[in-house]
TIRO-2110 file (N, C-alpha, C; in Angstrom, 1 decimal):
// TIRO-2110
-2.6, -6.3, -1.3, N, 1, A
-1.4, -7.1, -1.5, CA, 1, A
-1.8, -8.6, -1.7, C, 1, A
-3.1, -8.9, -0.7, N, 2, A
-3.2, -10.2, -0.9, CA, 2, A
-3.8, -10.4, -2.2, C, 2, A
-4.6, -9.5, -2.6, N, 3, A
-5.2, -9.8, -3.9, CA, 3, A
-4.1, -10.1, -4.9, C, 3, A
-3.3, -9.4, -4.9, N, 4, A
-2.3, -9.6, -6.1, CA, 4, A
-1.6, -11.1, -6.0, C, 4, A
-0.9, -11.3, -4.7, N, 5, A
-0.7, -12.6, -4.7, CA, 5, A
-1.4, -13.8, -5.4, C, 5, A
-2.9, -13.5, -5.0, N, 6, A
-4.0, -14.4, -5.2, CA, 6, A
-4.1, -14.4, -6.7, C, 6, A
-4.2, -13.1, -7.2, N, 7, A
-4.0, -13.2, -9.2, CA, 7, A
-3.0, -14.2, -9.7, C, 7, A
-1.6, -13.7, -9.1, N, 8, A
-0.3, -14.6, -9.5, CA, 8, A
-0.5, -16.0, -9.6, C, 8, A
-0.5, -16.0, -8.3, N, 9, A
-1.0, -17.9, -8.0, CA, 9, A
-1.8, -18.1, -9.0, C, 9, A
-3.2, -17.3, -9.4, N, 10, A
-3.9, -18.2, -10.4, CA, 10, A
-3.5, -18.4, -11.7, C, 10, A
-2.4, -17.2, -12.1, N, 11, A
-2.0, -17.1, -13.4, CA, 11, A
-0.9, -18.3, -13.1, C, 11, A
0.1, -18.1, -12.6, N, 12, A
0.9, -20.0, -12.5, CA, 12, A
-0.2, -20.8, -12.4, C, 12, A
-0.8, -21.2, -11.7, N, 13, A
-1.3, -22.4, -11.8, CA, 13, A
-2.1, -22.5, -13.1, C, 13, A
-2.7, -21.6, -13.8, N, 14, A
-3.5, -22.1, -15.3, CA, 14, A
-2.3, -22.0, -16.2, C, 14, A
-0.9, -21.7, -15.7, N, 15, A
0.2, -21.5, -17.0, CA, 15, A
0.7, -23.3, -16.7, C, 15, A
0.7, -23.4, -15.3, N, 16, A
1.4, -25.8, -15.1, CA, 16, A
0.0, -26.0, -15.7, C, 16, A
-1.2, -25.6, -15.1, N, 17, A
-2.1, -26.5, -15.9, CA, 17, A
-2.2, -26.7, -17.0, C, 17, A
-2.0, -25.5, -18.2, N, 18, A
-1.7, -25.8, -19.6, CA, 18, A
-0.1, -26.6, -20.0, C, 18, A
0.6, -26.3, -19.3, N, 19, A
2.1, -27.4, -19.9, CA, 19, A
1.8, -28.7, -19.4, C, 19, A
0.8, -29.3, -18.1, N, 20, A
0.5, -30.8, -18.2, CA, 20, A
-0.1, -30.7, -19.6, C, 20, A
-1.6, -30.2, -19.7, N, 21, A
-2.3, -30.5, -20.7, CA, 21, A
-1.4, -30.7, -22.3, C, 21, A
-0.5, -29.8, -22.3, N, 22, A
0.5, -29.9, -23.3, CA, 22, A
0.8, -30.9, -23.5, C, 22, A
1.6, -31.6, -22.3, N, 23, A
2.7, -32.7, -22.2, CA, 23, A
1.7, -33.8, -22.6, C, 23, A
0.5, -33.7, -22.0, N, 24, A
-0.6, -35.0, -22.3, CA, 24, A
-1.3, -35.2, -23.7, C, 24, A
-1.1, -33.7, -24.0, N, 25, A
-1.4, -33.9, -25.7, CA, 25, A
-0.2, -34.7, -26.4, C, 25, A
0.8, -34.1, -26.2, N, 26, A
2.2, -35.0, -26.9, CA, 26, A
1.9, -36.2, -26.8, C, 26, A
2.1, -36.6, -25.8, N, 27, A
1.9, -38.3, -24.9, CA, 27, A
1.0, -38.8, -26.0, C, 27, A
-0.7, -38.7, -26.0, N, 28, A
-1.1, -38.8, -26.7, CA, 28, A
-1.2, -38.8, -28.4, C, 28, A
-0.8, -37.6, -28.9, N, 29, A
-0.2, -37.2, -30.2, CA, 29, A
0.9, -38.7, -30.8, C, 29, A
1.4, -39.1, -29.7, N, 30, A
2.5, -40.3, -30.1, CA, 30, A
1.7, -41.5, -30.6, C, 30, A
0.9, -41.7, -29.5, N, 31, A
-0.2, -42.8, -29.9, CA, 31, A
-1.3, -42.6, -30.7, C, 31, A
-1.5, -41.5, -31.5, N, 32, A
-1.9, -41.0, -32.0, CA, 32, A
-3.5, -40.8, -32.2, C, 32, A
-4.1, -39.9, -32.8, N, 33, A
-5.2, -39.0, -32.1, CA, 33, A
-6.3, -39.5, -33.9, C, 33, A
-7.5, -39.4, -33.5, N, 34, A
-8.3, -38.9, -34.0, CA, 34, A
-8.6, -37.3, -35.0, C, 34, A
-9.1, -36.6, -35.5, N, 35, A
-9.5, -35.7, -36.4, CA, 35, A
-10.4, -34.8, -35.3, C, 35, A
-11.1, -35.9, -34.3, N, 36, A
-12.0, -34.9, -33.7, CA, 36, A
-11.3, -34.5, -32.1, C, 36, A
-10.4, -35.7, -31.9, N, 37, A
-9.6, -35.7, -30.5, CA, 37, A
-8.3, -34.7, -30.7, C, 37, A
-7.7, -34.7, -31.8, N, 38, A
-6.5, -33.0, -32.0, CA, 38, A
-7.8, -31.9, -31.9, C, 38, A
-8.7, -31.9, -33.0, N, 39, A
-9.6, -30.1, -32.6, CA, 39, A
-10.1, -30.7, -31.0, C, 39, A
-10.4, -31.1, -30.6, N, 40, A
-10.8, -31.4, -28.9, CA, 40, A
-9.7, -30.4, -28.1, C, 40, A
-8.3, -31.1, -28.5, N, 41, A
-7.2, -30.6, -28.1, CA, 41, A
-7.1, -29.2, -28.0, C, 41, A
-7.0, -29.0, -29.4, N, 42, A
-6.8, -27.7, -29.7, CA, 42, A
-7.6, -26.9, -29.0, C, 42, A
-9.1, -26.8, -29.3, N, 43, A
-9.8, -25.9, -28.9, CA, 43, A
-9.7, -25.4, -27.1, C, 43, A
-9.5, -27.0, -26.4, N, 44, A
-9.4, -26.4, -24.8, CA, 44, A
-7.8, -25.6, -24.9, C, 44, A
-6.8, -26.1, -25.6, N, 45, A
-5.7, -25.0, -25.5, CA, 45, A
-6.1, -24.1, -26.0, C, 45, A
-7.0, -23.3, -26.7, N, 46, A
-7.3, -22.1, -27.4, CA, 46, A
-8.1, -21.6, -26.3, C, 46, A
-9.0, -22.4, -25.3, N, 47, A
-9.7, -21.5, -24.2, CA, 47, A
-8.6, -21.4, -23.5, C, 47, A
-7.8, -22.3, -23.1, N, 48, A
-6.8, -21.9, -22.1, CA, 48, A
-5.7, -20.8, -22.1, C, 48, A
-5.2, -20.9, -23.3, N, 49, A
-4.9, -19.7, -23.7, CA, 49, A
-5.2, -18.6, -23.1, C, 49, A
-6.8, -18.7, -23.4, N, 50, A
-7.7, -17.1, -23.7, CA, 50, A
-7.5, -16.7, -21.9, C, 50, A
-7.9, -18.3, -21.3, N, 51, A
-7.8, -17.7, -19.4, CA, 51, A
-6.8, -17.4, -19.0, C, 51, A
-5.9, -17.3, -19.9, N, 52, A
-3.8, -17.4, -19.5, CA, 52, A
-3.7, -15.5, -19.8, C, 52, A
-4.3, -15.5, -20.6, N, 53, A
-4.5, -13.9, -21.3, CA, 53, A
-5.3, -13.0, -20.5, C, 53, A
-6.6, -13.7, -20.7, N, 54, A
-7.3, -12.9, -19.1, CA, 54, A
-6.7, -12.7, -17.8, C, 54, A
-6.3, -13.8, -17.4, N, 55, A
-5.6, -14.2, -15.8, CA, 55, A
-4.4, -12.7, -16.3, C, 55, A
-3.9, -12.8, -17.1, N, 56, A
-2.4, -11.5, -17.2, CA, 56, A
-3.1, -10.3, -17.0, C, 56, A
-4.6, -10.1, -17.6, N, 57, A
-4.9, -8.7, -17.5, CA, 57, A
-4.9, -8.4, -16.2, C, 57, A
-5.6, -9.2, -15.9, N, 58, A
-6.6, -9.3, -14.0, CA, 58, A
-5.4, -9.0, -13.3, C, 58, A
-4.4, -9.4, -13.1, N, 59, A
-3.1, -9.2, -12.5, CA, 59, A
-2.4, -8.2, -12.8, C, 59, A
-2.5, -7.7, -14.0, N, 60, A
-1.6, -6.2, -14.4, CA, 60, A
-2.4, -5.2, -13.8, C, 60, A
-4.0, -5.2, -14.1, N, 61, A
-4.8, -4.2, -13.7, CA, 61, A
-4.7, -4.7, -12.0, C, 61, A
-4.1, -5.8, -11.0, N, 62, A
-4.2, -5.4, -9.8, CA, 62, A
-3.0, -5.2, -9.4, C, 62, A
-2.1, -5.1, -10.4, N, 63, A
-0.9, -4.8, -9.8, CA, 63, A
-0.5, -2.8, -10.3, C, 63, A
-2.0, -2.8, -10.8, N, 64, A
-1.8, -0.8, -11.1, CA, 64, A
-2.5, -0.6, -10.0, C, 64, A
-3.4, -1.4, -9.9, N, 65, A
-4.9, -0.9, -8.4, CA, 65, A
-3.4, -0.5, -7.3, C, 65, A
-2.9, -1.6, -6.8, N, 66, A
-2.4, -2.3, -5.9, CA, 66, A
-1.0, -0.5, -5.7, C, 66, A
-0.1, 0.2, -7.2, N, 67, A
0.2, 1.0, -6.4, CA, 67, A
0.0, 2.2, -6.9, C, 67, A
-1.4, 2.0, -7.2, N, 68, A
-2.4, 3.2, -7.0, CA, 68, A
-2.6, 3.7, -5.7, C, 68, A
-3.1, 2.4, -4.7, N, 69, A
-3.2, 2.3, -3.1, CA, 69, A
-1.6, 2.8, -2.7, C, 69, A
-0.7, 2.5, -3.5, N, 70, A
0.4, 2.7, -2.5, CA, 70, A
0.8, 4.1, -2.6, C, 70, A
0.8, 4.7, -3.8, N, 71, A
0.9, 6.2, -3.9, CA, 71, A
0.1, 7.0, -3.2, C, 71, A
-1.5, 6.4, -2.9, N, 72, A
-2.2, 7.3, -2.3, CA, 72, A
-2.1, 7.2, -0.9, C, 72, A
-1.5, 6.2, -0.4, N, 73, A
-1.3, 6.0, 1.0, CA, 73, A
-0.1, 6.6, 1.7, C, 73, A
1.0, 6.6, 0.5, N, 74, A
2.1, 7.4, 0.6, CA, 74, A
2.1, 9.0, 0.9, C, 74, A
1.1, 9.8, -0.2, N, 75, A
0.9, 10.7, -0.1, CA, 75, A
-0.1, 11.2, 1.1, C, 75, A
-0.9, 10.5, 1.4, N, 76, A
-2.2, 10.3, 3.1, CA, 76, A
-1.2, 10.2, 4.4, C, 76, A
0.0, 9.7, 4.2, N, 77, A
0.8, 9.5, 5.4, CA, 77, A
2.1, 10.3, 5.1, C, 77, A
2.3, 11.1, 3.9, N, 78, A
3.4, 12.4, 4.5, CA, 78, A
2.3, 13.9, 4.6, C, 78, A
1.3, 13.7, 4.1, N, 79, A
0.1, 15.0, 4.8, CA, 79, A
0.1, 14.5, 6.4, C, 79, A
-0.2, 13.6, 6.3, N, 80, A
-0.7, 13.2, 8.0, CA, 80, A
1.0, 13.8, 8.7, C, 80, A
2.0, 13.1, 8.4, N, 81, A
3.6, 13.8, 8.7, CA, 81, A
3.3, 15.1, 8.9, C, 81, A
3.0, 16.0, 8.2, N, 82, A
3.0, 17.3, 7.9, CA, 82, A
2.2, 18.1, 8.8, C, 82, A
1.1, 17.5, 9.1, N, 83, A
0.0, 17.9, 10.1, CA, 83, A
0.6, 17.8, 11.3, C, 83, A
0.3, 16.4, 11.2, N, 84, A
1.6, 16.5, 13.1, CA, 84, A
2.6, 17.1, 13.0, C, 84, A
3.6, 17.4, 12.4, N, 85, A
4.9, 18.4, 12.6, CA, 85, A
5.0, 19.6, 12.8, C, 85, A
3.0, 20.5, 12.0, N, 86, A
2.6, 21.4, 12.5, CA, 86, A
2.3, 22.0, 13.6, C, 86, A
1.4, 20.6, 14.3, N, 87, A
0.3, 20.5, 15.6, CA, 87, A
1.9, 20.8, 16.5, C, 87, A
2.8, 20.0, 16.6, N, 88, A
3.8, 20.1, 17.4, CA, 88, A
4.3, 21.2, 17.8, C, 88, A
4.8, 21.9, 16.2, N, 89, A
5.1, 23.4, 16.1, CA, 89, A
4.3, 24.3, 17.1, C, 89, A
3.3, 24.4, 17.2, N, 90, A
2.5, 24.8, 17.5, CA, 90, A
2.3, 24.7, 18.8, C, 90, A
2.5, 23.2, 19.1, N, 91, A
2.5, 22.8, 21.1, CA, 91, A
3.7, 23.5, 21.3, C, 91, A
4.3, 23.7, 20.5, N, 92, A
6.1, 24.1, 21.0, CA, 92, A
5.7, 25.8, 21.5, C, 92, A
4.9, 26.2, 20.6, N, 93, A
5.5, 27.5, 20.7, CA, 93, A
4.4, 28.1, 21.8, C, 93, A
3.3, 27.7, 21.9, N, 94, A
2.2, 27.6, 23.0, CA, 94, A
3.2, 27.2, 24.4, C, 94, A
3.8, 26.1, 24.6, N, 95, A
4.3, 25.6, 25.5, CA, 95, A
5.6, 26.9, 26.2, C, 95, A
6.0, 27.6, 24.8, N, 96, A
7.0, 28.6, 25.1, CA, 96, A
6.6, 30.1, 25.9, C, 96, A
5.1, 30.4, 24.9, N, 97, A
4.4, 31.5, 25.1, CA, 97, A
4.0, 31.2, 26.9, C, 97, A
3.1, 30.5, 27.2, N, 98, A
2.7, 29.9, 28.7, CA, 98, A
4.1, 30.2, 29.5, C, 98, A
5.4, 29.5, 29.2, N, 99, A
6.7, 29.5, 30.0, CA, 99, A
7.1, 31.2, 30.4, C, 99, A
7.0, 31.9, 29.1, N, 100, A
7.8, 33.0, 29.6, CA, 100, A
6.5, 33.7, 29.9, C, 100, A
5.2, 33.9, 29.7, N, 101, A
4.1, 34.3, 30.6, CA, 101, A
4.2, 34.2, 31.8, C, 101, A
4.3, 32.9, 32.4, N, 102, A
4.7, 32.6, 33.7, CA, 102, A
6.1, 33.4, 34.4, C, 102, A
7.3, 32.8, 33.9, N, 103, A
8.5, 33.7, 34.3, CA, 103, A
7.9, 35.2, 34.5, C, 103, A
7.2, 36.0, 33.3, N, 104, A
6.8, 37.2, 33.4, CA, 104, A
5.9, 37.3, 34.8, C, 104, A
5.0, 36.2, 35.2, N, 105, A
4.3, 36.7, 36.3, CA, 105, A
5.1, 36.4, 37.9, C, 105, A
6.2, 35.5, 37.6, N, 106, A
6.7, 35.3, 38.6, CA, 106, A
8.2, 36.5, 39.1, C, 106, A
8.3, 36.8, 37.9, N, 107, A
9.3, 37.9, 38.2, CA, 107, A
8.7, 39.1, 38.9, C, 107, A
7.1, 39.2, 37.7, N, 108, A
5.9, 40.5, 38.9, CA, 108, A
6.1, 40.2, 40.3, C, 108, A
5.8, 39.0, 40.8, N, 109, A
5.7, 38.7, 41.9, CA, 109, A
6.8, 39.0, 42.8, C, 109, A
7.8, 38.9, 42.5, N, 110, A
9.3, 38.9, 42.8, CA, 110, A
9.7, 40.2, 42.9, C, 110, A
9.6, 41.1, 42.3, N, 111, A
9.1, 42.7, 42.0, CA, 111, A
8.6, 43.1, 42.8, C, 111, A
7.2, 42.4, 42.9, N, 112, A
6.5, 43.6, 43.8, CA, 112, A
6.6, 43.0, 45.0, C, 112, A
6.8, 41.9, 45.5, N, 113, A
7.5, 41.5, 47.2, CA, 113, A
8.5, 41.9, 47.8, C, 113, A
9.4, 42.3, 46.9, N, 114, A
10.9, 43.1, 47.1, CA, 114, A
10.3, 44.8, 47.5, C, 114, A
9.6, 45.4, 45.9, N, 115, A
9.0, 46.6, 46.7, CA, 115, A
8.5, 46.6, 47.8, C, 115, A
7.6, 45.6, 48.3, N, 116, A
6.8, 45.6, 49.7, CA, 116, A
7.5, 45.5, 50.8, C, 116, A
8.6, 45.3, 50.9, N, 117, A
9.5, 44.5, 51.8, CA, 117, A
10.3, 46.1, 51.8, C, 117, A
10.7, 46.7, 51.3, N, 118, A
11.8, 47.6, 50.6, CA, 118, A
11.0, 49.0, 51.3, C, 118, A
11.0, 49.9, 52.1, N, 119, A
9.8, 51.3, 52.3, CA, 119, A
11.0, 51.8, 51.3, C, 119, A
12.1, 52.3, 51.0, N, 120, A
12.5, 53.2, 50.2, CA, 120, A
12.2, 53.0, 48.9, C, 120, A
11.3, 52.2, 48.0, N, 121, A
11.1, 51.7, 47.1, CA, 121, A
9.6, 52.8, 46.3, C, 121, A
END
């Protein structure tokens, strides 16, 4: 997430950096320019451009990375859900089996102390 942040910010900041450079070409352009100071011009708005266009990829491609991670993390944490709900199942019914095992041995006990106690038995 931070990455993505960090793309954006760079893409605003080279998108004000090119509207100063704009606004300073105008300024300029009034007082007017040279043949070799407009291509000067031009050309750094034609790279800047080009990094305005790059900077958009780098940011689309980390904003697919970005919920690529979130889909796979999504799907890693309702398996992980699923697992534990199992494991639980599982403690549950162990916890049940042990309970009425017990009852069963304590009713034996109960049983056969009554017979011992009981001679007509």
């Amino acid at each position: 997430m931070r990455q993505l942040e960090h793309q954006q910010k760079q893409l605003e900041d080279l998108i004000s950096y090119r509207d100063e450079y704009v606004a300073g070409f105008e300024q300029a352009g009034k007082a007017g320019l040279s043949s070799v100071q407009l291509r000067d011009y031009q050309v750094f708005l034609s790279r800047l451009d080009t990094a305005i266009l790059q900077q958009q990829q780098q940011l689309l491609a980390c904003r697919q990375k970005c919920e690529q991670s979130q889909a796979e993390w999504q799907d890693k944490h309702g398996r992980s859900k699923m697992i534990d709900k199992v494991v639980e199942n599982r403690r549950q019914t162990e916890n049940r089996r042990q309970d009425e095992l017990e009852q069963r041995e304590q009713d034996d006990r109960v049983r056969d102390s009554t017979n011992f106690d009981d001679p007509k038995a």
